[in-house]
Rosetta silent file (secondary structure, phi, psi, omega in degrees, C-alpha in Angstrom):
SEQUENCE: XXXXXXXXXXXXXXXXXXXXXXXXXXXXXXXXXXXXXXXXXXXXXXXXXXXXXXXXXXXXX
SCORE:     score description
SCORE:     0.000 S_00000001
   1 L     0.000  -36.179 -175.180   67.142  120.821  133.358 S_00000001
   2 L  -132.847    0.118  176.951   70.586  122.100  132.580 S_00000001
   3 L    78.930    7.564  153.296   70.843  123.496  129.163 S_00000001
   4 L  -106.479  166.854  172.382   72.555  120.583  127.644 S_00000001
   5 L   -61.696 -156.667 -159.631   72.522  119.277  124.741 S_00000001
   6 H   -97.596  -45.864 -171.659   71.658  115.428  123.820 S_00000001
   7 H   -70.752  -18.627  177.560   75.559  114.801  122.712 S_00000001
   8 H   -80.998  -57.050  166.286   76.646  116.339  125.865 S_00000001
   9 H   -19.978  -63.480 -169.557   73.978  114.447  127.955 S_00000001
  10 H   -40.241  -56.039 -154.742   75.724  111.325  125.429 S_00000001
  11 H   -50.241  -49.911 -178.638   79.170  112.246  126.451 S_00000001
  12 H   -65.961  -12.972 -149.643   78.431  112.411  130.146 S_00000001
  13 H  -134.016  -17.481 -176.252   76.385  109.125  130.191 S_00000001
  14 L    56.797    0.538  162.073   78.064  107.135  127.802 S_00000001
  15 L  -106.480  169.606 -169.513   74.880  106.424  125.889 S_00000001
  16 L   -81.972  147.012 -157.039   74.411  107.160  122.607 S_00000001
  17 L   -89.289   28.967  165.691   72.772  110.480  121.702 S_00000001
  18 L  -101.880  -31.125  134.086   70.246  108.996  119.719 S_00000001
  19 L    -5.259  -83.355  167.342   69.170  106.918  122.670 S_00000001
  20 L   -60.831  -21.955  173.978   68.855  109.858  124.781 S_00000001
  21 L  -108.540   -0.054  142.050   66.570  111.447  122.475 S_00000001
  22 L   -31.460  -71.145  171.508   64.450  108.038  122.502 S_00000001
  23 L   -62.256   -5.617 -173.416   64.050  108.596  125.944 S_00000001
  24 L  -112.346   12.829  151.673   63.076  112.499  125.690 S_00000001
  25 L   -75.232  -29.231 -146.215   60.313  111.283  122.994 S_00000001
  26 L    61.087   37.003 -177.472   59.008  108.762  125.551 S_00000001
  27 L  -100.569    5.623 -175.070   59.972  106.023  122.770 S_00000001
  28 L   -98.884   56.618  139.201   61.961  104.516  125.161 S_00000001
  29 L    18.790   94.746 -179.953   61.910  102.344  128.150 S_00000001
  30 L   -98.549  145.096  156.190   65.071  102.876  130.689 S_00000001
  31 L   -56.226  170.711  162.841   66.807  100.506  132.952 S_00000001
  32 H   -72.408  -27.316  173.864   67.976  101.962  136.657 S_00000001
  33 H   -52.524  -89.017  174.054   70.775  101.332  135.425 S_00000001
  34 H   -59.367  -25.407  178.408   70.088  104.547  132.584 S_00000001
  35 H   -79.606  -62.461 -164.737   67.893  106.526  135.116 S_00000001
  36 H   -74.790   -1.776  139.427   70.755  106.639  137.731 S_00000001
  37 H   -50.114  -60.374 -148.473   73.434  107.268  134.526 S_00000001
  38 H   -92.112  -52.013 -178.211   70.901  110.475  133.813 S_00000001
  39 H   -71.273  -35.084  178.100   70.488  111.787  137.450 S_00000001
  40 H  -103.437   29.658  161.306   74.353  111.835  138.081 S_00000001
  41 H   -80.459  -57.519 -159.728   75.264  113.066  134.478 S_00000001
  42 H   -81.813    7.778 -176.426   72.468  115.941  135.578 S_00000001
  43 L    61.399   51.901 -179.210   73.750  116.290  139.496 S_00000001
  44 L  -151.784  162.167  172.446   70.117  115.735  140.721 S_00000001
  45 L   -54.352  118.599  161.021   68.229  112.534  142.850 S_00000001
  46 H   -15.371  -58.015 -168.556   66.856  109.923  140.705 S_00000001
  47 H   -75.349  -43.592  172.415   62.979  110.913  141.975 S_00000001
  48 H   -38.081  -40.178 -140.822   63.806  114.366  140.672 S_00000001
  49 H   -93.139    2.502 -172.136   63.877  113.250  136.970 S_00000001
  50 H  -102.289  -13.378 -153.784   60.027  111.851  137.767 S_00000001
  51 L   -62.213  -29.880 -176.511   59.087  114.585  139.712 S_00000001
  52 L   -43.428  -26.432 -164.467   56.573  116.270  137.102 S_00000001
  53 L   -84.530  126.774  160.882   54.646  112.834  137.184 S_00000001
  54 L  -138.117  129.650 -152.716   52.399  112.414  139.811 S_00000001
  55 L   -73.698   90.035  148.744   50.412  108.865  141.001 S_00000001
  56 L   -82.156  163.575 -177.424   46.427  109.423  141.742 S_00000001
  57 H   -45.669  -54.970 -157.914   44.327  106.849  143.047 S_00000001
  58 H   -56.260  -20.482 -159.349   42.208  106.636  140.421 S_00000001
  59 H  -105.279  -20.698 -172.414   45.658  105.889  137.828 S_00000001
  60 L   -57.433  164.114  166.355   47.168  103.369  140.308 S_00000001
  61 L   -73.646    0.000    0.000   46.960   99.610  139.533 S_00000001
């Protein structure tokens, strides 16, 4: 999104930047808590860092 790296992502976010590359594996699970750490580390809307994903009927529960 912004050209940094995972320790700067760390630095800005305070998690660790092994963490952060949990989450950019998908091995990870985040709180709201860590999603809304990650949107204002990256200056962008929470629903931004989702936007790629999109819900069809057929995938809903």
């Amino acid at each position: 999104m912004r050209g940094l790296t995972q320790e700067d992502l760390s630095g800005l976010t305070e998690l660790h930047r092994n963490h952060i590359g949990g989450i950019e594996r998908g091995e990870r699970n985040i709180t709201i808590k860590t999603m809304l750490a990650l949107a204002r580390a990256l200056d962008v809307q929470p629903a931004e860092l989702f936007s790629k994903y999109r819900i069809s009927a057929a995938t809903r529960p």
